[in-house]
C-alpha positions as CSV (number, residue, x, y, z in Angstrom):
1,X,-12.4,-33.3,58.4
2,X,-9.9,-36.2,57.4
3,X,-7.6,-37.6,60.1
4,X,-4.8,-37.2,57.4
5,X,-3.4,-35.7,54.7
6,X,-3.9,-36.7,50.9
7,X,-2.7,-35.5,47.5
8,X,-1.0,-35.3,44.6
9,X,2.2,-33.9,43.1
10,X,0.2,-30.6,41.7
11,X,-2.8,-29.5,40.8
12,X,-3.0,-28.1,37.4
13,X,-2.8,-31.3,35.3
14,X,-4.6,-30.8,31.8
15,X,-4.8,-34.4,31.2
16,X,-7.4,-34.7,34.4
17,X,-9.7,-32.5,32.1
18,X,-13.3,-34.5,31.1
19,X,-12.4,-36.9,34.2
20,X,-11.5,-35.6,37.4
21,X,-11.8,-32.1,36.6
22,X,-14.9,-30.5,34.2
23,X,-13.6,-30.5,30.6
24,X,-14.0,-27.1,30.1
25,X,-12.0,-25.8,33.6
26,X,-9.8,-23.3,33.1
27,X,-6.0,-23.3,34.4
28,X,-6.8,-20.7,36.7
29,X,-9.8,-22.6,38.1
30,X,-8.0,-26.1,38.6
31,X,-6.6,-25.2,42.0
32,X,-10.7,-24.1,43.7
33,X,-11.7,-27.8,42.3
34,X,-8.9,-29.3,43.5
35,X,-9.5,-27.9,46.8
36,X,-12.8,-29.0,47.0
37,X,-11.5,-33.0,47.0
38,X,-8.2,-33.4,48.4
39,X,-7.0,-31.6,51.4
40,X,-2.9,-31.3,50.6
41,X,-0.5,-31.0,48.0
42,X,3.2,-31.4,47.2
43,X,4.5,-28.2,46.4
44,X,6.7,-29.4,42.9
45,X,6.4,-26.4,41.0
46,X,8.5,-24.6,43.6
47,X,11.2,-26.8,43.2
48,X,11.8,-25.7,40.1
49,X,10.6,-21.9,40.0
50,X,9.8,-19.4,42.6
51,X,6.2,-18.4,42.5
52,X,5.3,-14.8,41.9
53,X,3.8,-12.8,45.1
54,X,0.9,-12.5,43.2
55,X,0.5,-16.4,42.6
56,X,1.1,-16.8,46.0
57,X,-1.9,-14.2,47.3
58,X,-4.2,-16.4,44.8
59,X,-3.4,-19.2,46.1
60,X,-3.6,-17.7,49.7
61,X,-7.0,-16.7,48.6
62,X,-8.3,-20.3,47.1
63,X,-6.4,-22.5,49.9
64,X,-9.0,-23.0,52.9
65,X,-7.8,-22.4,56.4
66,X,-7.3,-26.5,56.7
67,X,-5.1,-27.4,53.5
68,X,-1.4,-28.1,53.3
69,X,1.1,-26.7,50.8
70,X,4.2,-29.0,51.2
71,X,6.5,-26.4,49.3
72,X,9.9,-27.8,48.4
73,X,13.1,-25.6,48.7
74,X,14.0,-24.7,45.7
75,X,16.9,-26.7,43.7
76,X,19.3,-23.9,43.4
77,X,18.9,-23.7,47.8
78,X,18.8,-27.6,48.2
79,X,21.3,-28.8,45.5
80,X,23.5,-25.2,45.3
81,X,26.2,-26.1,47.7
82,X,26.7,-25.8,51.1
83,X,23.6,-25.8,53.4
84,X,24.8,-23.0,55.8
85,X,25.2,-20.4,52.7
86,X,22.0,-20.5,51.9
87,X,20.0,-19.1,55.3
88,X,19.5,-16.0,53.7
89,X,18.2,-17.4,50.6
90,X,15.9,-20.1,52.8
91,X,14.7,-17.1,54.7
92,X,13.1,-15.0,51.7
93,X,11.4,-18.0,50.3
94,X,9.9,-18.4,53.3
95,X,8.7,-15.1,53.2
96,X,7.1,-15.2,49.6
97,X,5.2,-17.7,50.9
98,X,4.3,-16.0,54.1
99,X,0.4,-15.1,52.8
100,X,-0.2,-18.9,53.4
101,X,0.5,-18.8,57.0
102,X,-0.3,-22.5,58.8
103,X,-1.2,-23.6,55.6
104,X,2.6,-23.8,54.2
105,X,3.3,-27.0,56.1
106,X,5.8,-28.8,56.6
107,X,8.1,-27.1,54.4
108,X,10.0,-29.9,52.5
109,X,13.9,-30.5,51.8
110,X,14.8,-32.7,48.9
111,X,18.2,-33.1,48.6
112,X,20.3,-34.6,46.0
113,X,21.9,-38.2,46.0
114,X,25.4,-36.4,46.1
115,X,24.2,-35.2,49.5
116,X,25.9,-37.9,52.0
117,X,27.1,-38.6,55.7
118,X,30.0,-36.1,55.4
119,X,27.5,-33.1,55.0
120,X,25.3,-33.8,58.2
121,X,27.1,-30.9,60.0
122,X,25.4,-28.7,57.0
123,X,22.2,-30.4,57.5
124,X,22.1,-29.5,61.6
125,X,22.9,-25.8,61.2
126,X,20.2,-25.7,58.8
127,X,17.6,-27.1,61.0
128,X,18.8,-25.3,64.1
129,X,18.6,-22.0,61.7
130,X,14.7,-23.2,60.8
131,X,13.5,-25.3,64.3
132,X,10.1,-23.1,64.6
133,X,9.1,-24.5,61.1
134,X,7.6,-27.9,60.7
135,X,10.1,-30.0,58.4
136,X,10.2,-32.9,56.3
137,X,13.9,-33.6,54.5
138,X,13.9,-36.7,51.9
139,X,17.3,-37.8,51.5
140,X,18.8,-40.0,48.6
141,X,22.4,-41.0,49.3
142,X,22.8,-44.8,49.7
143,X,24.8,-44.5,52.6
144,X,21.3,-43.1,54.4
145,X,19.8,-46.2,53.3
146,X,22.7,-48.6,54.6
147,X,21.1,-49.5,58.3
148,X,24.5,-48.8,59.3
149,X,25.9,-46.2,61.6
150,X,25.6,-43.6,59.2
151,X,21.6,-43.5,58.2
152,X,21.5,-43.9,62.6
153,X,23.1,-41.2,62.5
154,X,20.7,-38.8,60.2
155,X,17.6,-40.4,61.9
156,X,19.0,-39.4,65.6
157,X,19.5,-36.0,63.9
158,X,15.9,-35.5,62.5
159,X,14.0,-37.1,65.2
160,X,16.3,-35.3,67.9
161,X,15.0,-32.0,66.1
162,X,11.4,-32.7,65.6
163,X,11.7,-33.4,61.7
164,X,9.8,-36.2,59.5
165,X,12.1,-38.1,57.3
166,X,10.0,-38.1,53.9
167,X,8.7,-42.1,53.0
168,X,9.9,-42.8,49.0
169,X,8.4,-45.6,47.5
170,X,9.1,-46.0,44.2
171,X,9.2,-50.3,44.3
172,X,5.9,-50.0,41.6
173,X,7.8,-47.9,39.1
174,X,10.7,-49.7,38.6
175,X,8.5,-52.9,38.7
176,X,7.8,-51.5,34.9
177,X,8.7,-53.3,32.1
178,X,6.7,-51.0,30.0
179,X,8.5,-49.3,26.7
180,X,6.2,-45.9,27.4
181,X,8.9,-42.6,27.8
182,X,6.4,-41.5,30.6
183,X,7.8,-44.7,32.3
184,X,11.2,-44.6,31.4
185,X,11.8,-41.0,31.7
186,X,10.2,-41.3,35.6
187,X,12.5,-44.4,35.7
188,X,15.6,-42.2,34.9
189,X,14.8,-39.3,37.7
190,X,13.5,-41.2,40.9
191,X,15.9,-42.8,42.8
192,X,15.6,-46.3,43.0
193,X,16.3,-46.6,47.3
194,X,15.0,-49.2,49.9
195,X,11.4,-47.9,51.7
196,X,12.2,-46.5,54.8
197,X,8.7,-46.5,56.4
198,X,10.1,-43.9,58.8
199,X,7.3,-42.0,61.8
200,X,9.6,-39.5,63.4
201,X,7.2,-36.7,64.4
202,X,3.0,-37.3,64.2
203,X,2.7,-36.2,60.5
204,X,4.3,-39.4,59.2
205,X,4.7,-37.9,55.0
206,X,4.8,-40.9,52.2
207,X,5.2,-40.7,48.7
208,X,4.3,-43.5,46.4
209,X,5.4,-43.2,42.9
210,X,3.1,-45.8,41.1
211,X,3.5,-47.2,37.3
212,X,0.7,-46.3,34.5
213,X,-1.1,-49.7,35.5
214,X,-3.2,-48.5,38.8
215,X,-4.3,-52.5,39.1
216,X,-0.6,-53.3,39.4
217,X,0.4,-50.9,41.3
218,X,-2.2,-52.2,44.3
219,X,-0.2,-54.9,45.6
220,X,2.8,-52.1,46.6
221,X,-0.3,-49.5,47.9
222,X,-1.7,-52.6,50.5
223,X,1.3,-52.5,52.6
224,X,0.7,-48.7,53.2
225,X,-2.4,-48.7,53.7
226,X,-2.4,-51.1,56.6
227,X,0.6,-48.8,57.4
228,X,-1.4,-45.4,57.5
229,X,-4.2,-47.0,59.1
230,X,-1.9,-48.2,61.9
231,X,-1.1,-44.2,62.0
232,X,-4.4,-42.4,62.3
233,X,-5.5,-45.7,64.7
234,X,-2.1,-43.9,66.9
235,X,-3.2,-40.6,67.0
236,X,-0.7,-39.4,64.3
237,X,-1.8,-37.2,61.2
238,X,0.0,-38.4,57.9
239,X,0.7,-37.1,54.7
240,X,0.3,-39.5,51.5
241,X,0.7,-38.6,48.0
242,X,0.5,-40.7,45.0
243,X,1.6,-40.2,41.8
244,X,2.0,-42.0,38.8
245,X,4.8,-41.5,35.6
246,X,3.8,-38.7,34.0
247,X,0.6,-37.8,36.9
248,X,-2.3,-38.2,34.2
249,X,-4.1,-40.8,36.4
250,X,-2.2,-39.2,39.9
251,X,-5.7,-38.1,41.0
252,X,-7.7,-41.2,40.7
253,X,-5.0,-43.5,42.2
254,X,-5.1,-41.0,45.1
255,X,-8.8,-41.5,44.6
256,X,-8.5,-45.5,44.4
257,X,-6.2,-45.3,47.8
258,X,-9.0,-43.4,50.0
259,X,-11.6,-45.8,49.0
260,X,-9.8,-48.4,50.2
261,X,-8.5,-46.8,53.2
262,X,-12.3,-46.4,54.2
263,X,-12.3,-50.4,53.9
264,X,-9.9,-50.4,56.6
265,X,-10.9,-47.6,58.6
266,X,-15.2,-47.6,58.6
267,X,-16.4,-44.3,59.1
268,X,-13.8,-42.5,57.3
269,X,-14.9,-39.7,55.3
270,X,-15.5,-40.2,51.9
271,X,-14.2,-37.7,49.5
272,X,-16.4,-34.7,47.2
273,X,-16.4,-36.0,43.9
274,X,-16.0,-33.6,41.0
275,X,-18.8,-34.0,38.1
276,X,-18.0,-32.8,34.4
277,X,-19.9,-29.7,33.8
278,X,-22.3,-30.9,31.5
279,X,-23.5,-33.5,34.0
280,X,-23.8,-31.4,36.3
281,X,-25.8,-28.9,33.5
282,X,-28.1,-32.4,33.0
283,X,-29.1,-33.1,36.6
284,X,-30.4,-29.2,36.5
């Protein structure tokens, strides 16, 4: 068992095929490998569509008892208007996702950059409607990122209710000068805010949004890693997921960051690795 949390954005990347996953794995197979290394996972596809309640059982049936799903609300509940019309709508995606019981935490809030200081009254009625859930809300208003009275304000309101406030780091993307449209079309949809290396609750959550060049992107990973050591030496159980432009190298730089947390932290675990199948067919 790790002391925390590690992943990436999803888990059915074809591009991992012939190198972290067997080149011949399936689609349907990619989540029981993925299992089998990292113990988490950001829950992106739900931003975007609900799953089917079938989807849901398989995963229910693939997920061991000690994985996290960190679903995300979908868009059309986080950036469809007001916060307090959309309890009902909150509700029944919780209960789609009900089959994965303890393993559906924390749920995750993204909301858009339109979503500032003036809206925090929507933001409390929604976390008073949902305070038995474990929570995690990643906000992207500049006003939040002001150290002035207004991000006080959202901070005393999620640590007041017991919720994490999600860790963007995006400083190695934008550190890019590269031409590739992986890169630039990253560059155009992350928001380009100040690291708030916030630990409101003990499941600190971090996500570090690296360039294509995993070398370059280890002078931005150091700091966190001294960071998330400093956690798990605490007591406190974090969440950390990488990713990269496009996620085709999202598994080994989550890969690359574990080894090097073991550097800091002796004895950690280190992680299954995944053979291709036709090494594993040689070693027969």
């Amino acid at each position: 068992m790790l002391p925390y949390y590690l992943g990436c954005p999803s888990w059915n990347e074809p591009a991992w095929r012939g190198g972290f996953y067997p080149v011949d794995v399936r689609p349907a197979e990619t989540l029981e490998h993925y299992v089998r290394v990292f113990n988490c996972v950001e829950g992106n596809t739900t931003f975007y569509a609900r799953p089917s309640p079938a989807t849901v059982q398989r995963w229910a049936q693939t997920m061991p008892a000690g994985f996290r799903f960190c679903a995300k609300l979908p868009r059309d509940i986080s950036h469809g208007g007001d916060l307090r019309d959309q309890l009902e709508a909150s509700q029944a995606f919780l209960d789609l996702l009900a089959p994965l019981g303890e393993r559906l935490a924390p749920l995750w809030l993204q909301l858009p950059a339109s979503f500032g200081p003036p809206r925090l009254a929507e933001l409390t009625a929604w976390l008073e409607a949902f305070s038995e859930r474990r929570i995690a809300v990643e906000v992207r208003h500049p006003a939040f990122f002001a150290r002035g009275e207004e991000e006080r304000a959202l901070n005393r309101l999620l640590h007041a209710s017991g919720v994490e406030r999600i860790c963007l780091d995006a400083r190695a993307l934008f550190a890019c000068r590269a031409s590739d449209p992986a890169v630039l079309h990253a560059q155009a949809k992350k928001p380009r805010v100040p690291v708030r290396p916030a630990a409101f609750t003990s499941s600190p959550q971090v996500r570090f949004i690296g360039g294509p060049d995993l070398d370059a992107n280890a002078a931005y990973l150091a700091p966190w890693l001294d960071k998330v050591a400093a956690w798990i030496e605490a007591g406190r159980t974090p969440y950390v997921f990488l990713h990269t432009p496009d996620n085709h190298l999202a598994a080994e730089q989550a890969l690359r960051f574990h080894a090097l947390l073991r550097e800091r932290l002796p004895g950690l675990p280190a992680l299954e690795t995944l053979r291709p199948a036709s090494e594993q067919l040689g070693l027969l």
